[in-house]
C-alpha positions as CSV (number, residue, x, y, z in Angstrom):
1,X,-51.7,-101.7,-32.3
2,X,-53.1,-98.0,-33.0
3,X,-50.6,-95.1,-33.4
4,X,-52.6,-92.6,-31.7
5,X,-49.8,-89.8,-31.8
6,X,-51.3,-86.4,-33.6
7,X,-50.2,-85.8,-37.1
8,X,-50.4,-82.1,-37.9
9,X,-47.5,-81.5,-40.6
10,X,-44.9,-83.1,-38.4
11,X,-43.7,-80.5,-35.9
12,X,-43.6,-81.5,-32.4
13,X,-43.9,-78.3,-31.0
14,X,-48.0,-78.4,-31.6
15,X,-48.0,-81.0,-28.9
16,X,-49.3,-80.2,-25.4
17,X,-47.0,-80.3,-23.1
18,X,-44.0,-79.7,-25.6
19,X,-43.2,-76.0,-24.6
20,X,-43.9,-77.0,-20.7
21,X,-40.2,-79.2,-21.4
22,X,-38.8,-77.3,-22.9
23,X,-39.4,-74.1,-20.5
24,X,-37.9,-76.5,-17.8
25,X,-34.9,-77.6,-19.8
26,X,-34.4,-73.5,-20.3
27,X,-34.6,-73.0,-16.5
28,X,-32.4,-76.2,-16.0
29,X,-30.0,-74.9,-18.3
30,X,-29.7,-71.9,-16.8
31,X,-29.8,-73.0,-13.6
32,X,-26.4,-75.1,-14.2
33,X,-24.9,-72.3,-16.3
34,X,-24.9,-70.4,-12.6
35,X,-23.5,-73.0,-11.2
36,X,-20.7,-73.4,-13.0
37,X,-20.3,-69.6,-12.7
38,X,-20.1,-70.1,-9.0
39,X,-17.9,-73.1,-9.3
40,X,-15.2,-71.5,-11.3
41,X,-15.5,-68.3,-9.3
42,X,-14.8,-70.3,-5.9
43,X,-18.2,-69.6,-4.4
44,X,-19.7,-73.2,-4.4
45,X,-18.0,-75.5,-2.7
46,X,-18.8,-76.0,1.2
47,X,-18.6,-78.5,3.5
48,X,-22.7,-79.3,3.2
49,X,-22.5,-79.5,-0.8
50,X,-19.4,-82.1,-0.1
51,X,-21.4,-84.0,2.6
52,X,-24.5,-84.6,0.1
53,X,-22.4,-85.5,-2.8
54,X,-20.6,-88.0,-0.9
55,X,-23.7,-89.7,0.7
56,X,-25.0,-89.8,-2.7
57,X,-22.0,-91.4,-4.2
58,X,-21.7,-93.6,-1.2
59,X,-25.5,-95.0,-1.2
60,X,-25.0,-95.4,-5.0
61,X,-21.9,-98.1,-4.5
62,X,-24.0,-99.3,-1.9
63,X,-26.3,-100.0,-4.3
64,X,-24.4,-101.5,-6.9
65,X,-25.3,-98.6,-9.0
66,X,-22.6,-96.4,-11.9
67,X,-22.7,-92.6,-12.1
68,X,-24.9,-91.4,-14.2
């Protein structure tokens, strides 16, 4: 089998692609860092947000699956 990953001095940053992650792992990260703002100020919690979370957790029992 070929390794056909790019060898240019060993940083993975030179990689397409590489700053597109981590761009969304910045907007994901701030993204739950304003929800847990809203959480601990009160703000989040409603009867829809409940509703989702327990058909999720329901269809995963259902399902035989763990939290992730």
């Amino acid at each position: 089998m070929v390794d056909k990953r790019r060898k240019s001095g060993g940083l993975e940053n030179d990689q397409p692609g590489v700053s597109a992650q981590n761009a969304g792992g910045q907007q994901r990260a701030e993204r739950l860092a304003a929800i847990r703002r809203a959480v601990e100020a009160g703000e989040y919690d409603s009867e829809e947000l409940l509703a989702i979370a327990f058909d999720r957790m329901l269809k995963r029992y259902q399902s035989g699956l763990t939290a992730d």
